[in-house]
PDB file of N, CA, C and O in Angstrom:
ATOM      1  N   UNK A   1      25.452-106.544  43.286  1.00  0.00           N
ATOM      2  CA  UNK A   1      26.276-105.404  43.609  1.00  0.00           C
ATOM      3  C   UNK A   1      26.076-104.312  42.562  1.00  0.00           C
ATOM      4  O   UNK A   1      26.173-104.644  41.381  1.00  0.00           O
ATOM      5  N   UNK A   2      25.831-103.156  42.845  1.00  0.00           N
ATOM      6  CA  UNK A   2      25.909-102.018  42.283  1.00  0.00           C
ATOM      7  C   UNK A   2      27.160-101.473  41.309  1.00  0.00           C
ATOM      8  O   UNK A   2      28.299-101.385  41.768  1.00  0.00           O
ATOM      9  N   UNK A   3      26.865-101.137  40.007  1.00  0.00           N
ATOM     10  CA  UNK A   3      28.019-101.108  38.784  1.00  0.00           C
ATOM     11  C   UNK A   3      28.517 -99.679  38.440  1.00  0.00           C
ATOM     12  O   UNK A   3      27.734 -98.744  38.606  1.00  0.00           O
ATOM     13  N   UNK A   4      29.463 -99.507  38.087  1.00  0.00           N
ATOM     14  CA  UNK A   4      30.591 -99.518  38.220  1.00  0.00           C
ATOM     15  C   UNK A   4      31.411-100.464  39.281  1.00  0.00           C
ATOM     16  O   UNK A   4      30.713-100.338  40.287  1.00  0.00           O
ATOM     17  N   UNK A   5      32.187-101.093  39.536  1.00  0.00           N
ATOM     18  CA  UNK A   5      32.713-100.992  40.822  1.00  0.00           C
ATOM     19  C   UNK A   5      33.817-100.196  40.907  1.00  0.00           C
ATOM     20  O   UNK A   5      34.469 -99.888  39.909  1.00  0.00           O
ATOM     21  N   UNK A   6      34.192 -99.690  42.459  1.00  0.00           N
ATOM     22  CA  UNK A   6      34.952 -98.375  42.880  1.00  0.00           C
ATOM     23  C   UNK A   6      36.449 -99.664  43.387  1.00  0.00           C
ATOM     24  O   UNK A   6      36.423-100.766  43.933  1.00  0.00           O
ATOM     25  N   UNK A   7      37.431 -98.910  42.930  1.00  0.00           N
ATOM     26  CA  UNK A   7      38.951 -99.824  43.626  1.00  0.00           C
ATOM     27  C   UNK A   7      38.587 -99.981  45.685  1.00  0.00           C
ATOM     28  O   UNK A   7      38.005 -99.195  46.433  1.00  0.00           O
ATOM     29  N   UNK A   8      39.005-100.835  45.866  1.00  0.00           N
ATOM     30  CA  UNK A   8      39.076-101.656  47.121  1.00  0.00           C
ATOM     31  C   UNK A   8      39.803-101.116  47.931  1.00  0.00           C
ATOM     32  O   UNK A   8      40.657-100.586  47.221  1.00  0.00           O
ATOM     33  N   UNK A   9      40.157-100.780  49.482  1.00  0.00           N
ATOM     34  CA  UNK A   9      41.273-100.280  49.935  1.00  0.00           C
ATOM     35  C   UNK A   9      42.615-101.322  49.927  1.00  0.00           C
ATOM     36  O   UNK A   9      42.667-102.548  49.824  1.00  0.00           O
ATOM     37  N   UNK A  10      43.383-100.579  50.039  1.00  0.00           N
ATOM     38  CA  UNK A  10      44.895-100.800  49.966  1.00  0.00           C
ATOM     39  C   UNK A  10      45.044-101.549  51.387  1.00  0.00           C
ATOM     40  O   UNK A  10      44.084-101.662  52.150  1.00  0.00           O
ATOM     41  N   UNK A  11      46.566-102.143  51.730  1.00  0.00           N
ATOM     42  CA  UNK A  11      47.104-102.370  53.023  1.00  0.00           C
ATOM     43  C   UNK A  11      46.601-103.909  53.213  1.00  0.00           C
ATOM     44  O   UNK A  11      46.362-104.879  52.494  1.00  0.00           O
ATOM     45  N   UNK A  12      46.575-103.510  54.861  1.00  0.00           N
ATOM     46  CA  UNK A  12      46.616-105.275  55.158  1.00  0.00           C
ATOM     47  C   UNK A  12      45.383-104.813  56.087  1.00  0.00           C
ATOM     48  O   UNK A  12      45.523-104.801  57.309  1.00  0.00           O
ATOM     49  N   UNK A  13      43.822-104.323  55.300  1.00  0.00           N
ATOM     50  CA  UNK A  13      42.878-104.029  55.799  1.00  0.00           C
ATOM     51  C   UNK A  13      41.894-105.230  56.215  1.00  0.00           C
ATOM     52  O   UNK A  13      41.131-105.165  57.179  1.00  0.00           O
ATOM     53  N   UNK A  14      41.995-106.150  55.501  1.00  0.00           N
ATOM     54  CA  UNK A  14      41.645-107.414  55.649  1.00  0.00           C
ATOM     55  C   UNK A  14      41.680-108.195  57.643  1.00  0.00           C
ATOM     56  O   UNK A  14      40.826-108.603  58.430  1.00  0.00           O
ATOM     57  N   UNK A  15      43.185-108.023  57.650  1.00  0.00           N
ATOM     58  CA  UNK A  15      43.728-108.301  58.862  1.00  0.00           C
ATOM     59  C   UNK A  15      42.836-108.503  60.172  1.00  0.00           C
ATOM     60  O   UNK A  15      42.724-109.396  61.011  1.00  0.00           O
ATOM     61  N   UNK A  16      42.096-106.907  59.890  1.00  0.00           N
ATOM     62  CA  UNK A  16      41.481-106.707  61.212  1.00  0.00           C
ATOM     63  C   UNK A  16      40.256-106.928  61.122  1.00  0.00           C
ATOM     64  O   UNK A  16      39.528-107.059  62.106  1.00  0.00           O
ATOM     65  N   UNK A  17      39.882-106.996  59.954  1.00  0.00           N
ATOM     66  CA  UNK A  17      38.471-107.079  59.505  1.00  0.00           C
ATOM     67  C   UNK A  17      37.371-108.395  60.384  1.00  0.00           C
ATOM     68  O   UNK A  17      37.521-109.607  60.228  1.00  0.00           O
ATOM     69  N   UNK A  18      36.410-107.803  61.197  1.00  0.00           N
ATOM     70  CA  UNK A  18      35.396-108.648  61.913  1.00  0.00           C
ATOM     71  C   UNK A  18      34.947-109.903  60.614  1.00  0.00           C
ATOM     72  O   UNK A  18      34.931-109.703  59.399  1.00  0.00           O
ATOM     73  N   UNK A  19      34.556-111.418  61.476  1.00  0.00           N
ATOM     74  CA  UNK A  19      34.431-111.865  60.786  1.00  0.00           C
ATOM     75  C   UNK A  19      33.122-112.718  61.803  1.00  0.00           C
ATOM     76  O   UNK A  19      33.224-113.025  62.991  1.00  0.00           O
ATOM     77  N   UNK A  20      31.888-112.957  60.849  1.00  0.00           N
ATOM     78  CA  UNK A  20      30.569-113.595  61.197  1.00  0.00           C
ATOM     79  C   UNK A  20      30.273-114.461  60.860  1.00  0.00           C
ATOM     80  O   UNK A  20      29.793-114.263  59.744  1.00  0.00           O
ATOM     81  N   UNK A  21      30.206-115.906  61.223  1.00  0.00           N
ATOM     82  CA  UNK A  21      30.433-117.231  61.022  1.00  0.00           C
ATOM     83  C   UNK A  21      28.324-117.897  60.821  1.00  0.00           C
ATOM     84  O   UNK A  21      27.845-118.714  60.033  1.00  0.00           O
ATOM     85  N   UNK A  22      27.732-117.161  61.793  1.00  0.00           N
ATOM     86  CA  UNK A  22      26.608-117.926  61.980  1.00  0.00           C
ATOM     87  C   UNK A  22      26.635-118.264  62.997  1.00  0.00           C
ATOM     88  O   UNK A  22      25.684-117.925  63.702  1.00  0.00           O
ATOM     89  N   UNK A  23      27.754-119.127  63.623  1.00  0.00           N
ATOM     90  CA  UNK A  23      27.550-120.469  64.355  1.00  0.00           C
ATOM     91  C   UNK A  23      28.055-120.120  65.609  1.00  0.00           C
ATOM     92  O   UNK A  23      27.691-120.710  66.626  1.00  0.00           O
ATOM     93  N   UNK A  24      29.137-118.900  65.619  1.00  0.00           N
ATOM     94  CA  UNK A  24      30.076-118.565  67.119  1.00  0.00           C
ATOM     95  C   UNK A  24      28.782-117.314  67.567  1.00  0.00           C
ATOM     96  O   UNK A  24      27.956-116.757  66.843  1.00  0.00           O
ATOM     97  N   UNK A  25      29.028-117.195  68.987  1.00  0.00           N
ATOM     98  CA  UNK A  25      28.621-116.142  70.088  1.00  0.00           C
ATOM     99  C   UNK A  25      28.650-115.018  69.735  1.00  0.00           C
ATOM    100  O   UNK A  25      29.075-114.281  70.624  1.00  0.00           O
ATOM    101  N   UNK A  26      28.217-114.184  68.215  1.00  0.00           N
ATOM    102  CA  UNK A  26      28.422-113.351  67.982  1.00  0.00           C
ATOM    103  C   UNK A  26      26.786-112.959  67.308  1.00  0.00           C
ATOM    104  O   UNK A  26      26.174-113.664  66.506  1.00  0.00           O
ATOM    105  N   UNK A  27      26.484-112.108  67.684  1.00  0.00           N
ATOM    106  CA  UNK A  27      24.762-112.092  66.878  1.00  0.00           C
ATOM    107  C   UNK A  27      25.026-111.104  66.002  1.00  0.00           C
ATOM    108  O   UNK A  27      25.918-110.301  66.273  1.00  0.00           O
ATOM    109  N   UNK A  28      24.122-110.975  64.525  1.00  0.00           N
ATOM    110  CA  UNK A  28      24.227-110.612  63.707  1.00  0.00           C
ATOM    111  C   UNK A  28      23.873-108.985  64.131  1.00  0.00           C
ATOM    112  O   UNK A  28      23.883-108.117  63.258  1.00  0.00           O
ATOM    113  N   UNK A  29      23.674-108.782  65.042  1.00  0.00           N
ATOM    114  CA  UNK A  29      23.289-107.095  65.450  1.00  0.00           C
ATOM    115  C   UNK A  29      24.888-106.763  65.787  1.00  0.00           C
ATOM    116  O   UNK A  29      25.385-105.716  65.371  1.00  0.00           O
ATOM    117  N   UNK A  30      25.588-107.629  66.491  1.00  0.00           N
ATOM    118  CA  UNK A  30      26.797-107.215  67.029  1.00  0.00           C
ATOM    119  C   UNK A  30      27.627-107.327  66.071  1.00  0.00           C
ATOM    120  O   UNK A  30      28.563-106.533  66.166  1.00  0.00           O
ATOM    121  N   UNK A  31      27.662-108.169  64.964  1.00  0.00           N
ATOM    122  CA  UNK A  31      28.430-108.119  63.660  1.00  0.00           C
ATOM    123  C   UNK A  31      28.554-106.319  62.926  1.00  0.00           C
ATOM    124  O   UNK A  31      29.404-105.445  62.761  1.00  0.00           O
ATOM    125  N   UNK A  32      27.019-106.575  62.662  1.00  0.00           N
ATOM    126  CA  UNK A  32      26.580-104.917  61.806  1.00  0.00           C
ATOM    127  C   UNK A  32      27.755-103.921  62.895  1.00  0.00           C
ATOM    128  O   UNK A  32      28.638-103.262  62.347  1.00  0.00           O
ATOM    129  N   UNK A  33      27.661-103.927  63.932  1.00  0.00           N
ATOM    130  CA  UNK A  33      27.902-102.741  64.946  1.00  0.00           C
ATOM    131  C   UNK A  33      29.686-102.618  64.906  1.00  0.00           C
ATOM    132  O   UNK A  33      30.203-101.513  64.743  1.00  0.00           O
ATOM    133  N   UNK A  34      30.517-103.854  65.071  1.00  0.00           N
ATOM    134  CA  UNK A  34      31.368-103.843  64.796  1.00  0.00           C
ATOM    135  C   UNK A  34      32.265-103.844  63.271  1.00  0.00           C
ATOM    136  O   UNK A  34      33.474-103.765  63.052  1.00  0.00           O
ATOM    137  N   UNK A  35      31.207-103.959  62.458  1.00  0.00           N
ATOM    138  CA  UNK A  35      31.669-104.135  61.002  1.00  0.00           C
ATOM    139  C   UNK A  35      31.703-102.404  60.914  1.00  0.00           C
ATOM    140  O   UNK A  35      32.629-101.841  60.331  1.00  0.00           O
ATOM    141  N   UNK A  36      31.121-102.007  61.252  1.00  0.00           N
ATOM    142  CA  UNK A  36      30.503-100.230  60.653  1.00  0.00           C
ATOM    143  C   UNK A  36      31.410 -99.402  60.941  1.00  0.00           C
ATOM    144  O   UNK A  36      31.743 -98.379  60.342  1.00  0.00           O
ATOM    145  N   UNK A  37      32.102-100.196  62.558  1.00  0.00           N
ATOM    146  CA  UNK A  37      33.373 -99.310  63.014  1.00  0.00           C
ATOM    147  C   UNK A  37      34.423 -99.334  62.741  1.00  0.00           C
ATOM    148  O   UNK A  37      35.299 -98.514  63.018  1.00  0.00           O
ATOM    149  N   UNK A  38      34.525-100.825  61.817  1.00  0.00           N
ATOM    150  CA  UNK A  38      35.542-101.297  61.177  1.00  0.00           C
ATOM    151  C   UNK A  38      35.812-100.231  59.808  1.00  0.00           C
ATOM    152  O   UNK A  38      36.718 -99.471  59.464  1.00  0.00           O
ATOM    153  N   UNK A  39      34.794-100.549  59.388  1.00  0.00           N
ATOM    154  CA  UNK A  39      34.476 -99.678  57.972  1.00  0.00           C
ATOM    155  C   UNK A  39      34.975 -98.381  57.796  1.00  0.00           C
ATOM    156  O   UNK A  39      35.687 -97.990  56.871  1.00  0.00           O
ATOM    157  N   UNK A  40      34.321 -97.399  59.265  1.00  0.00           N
ATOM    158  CA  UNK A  40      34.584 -96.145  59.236  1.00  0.00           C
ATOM    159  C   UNK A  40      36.080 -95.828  59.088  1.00  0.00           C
ATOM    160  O   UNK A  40      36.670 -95.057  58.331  1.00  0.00           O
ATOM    161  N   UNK A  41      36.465 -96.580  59.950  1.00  0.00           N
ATOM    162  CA  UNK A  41      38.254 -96.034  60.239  1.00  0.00           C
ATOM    163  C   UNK A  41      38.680 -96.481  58.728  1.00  0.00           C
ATOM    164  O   UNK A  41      39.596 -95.847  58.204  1.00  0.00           O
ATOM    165  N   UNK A  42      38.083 -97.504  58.029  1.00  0.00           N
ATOM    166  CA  UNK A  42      38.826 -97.284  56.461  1.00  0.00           C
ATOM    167  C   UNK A  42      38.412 -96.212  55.934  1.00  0.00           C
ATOM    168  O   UNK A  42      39.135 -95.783  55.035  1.00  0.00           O
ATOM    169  N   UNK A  43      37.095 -95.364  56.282  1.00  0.00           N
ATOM    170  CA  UNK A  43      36.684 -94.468  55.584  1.00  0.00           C
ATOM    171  C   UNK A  43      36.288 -94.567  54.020  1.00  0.00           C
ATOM    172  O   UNK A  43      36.298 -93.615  53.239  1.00  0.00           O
ATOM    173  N   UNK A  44      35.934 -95.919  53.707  1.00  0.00           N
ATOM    174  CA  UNK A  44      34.686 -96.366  53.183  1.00  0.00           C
ATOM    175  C   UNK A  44      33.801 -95.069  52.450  1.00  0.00           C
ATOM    176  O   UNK A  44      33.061 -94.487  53.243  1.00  0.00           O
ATOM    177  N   UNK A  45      33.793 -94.623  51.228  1.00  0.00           N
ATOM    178  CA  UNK A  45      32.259 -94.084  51.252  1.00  0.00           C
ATOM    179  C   UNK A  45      31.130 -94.496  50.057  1.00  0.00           C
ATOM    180  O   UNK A  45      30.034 -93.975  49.853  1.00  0.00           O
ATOM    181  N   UNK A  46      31.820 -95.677  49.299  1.00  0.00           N
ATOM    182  CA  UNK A  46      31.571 -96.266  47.991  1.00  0.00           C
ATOM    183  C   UNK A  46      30.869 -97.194  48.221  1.00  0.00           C
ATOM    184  O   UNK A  46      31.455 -98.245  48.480  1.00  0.00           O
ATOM    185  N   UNK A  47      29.146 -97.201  48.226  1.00  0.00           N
ATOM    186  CA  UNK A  47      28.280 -98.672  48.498  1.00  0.00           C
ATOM    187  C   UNK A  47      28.999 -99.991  47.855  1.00  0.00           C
ATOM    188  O   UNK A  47      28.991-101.026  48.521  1.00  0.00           O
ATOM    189  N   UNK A  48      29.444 -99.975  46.934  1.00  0.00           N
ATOM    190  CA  UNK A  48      29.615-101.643  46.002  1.00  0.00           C
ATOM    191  C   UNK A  48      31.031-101.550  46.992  1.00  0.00           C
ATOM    192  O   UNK A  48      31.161-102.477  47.791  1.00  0.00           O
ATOM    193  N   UNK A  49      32.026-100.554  46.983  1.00  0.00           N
ATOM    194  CA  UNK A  49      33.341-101.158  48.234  1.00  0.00           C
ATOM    195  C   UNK A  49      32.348-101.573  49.857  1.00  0.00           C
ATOM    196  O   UNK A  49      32.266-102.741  50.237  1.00  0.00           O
ATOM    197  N   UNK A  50      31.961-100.897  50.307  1.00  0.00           N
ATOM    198  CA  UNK A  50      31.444-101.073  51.746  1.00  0.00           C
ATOM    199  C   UNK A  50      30.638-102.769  51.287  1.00  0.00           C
ATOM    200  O   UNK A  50      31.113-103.706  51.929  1.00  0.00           O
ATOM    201  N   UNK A  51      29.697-103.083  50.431  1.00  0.00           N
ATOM    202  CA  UNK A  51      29.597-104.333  50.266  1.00  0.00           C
ATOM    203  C   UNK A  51      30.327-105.773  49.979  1.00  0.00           C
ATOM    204  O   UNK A  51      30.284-106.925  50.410  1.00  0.00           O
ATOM    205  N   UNK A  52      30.931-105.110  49.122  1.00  0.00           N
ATOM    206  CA  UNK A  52      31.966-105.990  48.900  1.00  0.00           C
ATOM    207  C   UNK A  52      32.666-106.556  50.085  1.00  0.00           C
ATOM    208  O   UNK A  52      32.483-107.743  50.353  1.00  0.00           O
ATOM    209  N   UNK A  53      33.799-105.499  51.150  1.00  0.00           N
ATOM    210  CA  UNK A  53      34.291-105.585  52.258  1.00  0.00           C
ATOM    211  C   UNK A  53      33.390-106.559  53.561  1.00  0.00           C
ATOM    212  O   UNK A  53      33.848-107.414  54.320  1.00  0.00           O
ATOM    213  N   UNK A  54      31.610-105.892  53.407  1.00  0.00           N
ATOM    214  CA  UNK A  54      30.949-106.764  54.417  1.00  0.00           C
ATOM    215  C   UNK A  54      31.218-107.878  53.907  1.00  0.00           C
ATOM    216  O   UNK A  54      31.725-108.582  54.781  1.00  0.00           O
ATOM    217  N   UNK A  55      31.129-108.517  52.747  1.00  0.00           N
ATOM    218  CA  UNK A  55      30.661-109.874  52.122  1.00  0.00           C
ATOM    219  C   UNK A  55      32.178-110.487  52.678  1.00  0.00           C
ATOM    220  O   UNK A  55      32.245-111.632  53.125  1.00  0.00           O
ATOM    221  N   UNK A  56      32.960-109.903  52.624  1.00  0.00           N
ATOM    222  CA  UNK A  56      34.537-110.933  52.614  1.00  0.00           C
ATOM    223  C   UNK A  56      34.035-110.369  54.567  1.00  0.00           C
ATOM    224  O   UNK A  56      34.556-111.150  55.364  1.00  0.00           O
ATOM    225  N   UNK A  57      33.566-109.743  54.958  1.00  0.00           N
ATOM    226  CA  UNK A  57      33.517-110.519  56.581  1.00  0.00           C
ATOM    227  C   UNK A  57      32.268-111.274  56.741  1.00  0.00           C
ATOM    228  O   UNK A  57      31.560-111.025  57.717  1.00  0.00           O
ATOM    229  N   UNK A  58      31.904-112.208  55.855  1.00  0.00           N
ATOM    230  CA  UNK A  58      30.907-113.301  56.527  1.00  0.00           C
ATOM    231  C   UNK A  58      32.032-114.674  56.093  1.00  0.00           C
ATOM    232  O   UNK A  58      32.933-114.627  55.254  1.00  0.00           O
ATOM    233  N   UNK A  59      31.794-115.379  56.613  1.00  0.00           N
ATOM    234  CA  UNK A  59      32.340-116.903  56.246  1.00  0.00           C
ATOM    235  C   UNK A  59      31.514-118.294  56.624  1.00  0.00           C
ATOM    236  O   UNK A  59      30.389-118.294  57.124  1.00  0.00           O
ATOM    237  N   UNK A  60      32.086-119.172  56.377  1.00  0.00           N
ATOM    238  CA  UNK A  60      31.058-120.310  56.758  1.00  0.00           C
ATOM    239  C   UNK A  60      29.996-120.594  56.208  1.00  0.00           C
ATOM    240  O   UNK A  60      29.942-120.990  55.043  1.00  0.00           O
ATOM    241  N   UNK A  61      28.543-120.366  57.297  1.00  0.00           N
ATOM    242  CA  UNK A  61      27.414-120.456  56.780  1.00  0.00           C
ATOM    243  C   UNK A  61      26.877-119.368  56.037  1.00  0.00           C
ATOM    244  O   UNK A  61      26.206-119.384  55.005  1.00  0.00           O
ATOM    245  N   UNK A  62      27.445-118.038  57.013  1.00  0.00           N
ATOM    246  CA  UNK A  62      26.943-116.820  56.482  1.00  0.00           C
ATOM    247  C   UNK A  62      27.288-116.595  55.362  1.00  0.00           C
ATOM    248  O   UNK A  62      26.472-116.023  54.639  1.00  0.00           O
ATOM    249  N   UNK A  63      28.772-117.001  54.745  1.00  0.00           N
ATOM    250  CA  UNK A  63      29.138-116.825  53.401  1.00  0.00           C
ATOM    251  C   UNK A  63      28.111-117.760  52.424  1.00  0.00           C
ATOM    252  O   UNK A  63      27.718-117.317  51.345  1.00  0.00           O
ATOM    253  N   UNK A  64      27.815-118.772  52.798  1.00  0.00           N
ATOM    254  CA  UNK A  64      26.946-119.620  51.825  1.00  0.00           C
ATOM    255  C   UNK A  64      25.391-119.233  52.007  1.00  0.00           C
ATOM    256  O   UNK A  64      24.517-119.771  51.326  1.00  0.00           O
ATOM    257  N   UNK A  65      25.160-118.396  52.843  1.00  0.00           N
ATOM    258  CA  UNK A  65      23.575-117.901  52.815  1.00  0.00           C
ATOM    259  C   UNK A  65      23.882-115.968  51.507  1.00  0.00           C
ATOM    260  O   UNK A  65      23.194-115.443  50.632  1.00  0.00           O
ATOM    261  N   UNK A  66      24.673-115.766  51.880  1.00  0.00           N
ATOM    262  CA  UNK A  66      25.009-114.719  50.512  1.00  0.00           C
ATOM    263  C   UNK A  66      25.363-114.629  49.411  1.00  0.00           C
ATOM    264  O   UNK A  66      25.358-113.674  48.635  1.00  0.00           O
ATOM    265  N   UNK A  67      25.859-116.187  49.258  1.00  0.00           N
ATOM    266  CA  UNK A  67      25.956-116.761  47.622  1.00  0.00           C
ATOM    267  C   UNK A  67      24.645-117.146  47.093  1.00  0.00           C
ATOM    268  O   UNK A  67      24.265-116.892  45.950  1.00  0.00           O
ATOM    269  N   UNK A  68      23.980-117.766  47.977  1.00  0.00           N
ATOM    270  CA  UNK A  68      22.913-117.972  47.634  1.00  0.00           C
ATOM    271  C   UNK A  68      21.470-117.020  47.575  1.00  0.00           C
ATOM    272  O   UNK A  68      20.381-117.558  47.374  1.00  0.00           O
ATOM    273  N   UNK A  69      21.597-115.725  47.750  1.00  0.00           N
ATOM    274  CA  UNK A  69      20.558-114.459  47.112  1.00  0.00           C
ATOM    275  C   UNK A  69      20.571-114.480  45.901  1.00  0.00           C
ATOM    276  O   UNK A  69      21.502-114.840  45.180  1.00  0.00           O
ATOM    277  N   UNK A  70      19.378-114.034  45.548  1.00  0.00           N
ATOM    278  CA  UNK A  70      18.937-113.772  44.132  1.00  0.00           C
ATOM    279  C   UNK A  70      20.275-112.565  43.783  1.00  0.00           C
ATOM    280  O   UNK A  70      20.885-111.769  44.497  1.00  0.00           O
ATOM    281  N   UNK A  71      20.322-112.845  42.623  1.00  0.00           N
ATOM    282  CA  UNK A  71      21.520-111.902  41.720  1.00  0.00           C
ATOM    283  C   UNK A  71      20.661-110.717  41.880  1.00  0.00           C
ATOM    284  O   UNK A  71      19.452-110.894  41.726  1.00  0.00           O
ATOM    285  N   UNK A  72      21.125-109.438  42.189  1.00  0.00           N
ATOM    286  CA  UNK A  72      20.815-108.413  41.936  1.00  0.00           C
ATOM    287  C   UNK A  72      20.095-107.757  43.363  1.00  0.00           C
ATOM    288  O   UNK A  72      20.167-106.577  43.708  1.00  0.00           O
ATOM    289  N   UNK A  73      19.253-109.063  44.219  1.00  0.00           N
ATOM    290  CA  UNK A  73      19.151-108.607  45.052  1.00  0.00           C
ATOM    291  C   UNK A  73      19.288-107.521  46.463  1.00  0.00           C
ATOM    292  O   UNK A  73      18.427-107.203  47.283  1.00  0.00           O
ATOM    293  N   UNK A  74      20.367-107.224  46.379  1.00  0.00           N
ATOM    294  CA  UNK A  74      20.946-106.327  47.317  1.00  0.00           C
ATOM    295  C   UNK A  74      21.774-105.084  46.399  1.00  0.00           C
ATOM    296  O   UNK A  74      22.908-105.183  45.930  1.00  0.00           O
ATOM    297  N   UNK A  75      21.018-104.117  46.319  1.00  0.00           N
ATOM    298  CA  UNK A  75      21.207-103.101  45.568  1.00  0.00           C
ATOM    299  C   UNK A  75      22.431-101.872  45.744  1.00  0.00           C
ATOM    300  O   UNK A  75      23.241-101.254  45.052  1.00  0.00           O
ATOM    301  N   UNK A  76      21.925-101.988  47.287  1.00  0.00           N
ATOM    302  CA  UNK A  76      22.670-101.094  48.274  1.00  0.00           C
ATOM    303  C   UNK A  76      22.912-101.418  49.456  1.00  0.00           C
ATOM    304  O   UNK A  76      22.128-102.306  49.791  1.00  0.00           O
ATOM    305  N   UNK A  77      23.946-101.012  50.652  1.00  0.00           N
ATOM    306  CA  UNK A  77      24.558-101.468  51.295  1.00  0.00           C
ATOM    307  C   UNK A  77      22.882-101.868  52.446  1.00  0.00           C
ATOM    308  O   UNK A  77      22.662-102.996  52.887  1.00  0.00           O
ATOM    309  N   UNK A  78      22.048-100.773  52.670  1.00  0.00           N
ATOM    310  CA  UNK A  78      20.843-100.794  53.439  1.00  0.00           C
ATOM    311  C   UNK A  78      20.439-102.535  52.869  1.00  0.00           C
ATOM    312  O   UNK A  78      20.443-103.525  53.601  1.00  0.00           O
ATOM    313  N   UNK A  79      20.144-102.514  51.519  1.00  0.00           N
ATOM    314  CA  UNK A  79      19.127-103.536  51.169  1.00  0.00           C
ATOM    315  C   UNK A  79      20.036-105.395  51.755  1.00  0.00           C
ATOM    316  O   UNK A  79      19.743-106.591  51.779  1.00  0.00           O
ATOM    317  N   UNK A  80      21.000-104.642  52.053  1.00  0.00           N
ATOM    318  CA  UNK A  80      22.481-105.819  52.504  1.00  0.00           C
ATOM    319  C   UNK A  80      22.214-106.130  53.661  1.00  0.00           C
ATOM    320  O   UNK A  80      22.254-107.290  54.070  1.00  0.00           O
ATOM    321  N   UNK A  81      21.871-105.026  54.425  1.00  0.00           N
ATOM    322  CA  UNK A  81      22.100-105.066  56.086  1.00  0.00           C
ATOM    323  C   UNK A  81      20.612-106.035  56.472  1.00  0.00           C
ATOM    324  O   UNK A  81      20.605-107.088  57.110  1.00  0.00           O
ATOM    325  N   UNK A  82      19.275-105.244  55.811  1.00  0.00           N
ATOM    326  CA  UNK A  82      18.258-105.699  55.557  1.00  0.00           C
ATOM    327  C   UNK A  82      18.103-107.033  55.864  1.00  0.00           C
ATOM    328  O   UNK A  82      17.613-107.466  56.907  1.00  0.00           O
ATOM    329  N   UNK A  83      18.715-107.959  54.536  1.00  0.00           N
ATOM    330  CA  UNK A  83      18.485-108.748  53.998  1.00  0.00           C
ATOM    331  C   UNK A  83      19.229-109.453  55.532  1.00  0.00           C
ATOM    332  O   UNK A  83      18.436-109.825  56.397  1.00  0.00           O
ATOM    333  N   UNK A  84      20.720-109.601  55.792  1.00  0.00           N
ATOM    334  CA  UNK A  84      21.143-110.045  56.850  1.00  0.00           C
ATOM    335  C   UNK A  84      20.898-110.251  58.125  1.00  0.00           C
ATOM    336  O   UNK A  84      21.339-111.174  58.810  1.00  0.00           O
ATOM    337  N   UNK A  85      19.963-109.114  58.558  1.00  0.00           N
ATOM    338  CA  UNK A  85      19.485-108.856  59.610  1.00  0.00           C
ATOM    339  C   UNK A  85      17.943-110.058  59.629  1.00  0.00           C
ATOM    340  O   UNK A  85      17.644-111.107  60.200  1.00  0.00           O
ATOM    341  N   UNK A  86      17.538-109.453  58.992  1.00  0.00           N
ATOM    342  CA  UNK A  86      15.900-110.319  58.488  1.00  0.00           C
ATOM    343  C   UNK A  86      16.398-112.040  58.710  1.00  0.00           C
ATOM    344  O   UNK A  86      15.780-112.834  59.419  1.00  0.00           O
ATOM    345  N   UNK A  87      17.952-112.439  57.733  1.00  0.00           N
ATOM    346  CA  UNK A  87      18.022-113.664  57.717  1.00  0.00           C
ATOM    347  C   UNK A  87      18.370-114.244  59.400  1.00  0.00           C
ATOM    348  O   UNK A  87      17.686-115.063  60.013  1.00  0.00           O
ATOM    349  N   UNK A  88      19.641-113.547  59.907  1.00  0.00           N
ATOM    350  CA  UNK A  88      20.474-113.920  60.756  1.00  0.00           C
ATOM    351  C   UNK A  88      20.363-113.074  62.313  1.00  0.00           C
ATOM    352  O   UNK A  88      21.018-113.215  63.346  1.00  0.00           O
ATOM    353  N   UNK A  89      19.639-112.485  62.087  1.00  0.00           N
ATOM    354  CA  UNK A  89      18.994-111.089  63.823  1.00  0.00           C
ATOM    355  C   UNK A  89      17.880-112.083  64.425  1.00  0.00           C
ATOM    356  O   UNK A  89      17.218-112.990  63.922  1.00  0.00           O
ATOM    357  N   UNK A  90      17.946-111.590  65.572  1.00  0.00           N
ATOM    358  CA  UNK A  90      17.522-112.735  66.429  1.00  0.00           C
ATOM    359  C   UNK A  90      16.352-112.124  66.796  1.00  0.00           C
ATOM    360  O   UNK A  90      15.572-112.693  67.559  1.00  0.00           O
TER     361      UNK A  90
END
């Protein structure tokens, strides 16, 4: 993740937040598409927040395929989507 980090949004933003398992009927193209719209309405414009936020919507497998990247790897939110897409896009 990219340094400084920027404060997180407020509320119960979490709540609604899309969540991408790997394993359910959801393909990683349709994740990106609904995460972005998610994002916008927080109005998001801080790469390390917009990453951060994607990372707490993967869980499961997807959460344990993003612990497991090289440190440093994903620079920016692109090199994120990248990396996800490449792993988990069909």
């Amino acid at each position: 993740m990219p340094a400084p980090l920027n404060a997180m949004p407020t509320g119960e933003y979490q709540k609604y937040r899309p969540k991408f398992t790997g394993t359910k009927g959801v393909t990683a193209e349709e994740h990106l598409e609904s995460f972005y719209s998610y994002a916008d309405n927080l109005d998001i414009s801080e790469d390390d927040v917009w990453m951060r936020v994607f990372v707490q919507s993967l869980d499961g497998e997807a959460r344990k395929w993003f612990r497991e990247l090289t440190p440093r790897s994903t620079v920016d939110i692109e090199a994120l989507d990248d990396a996800f897409l490449k792993h988990w896009g069909g």
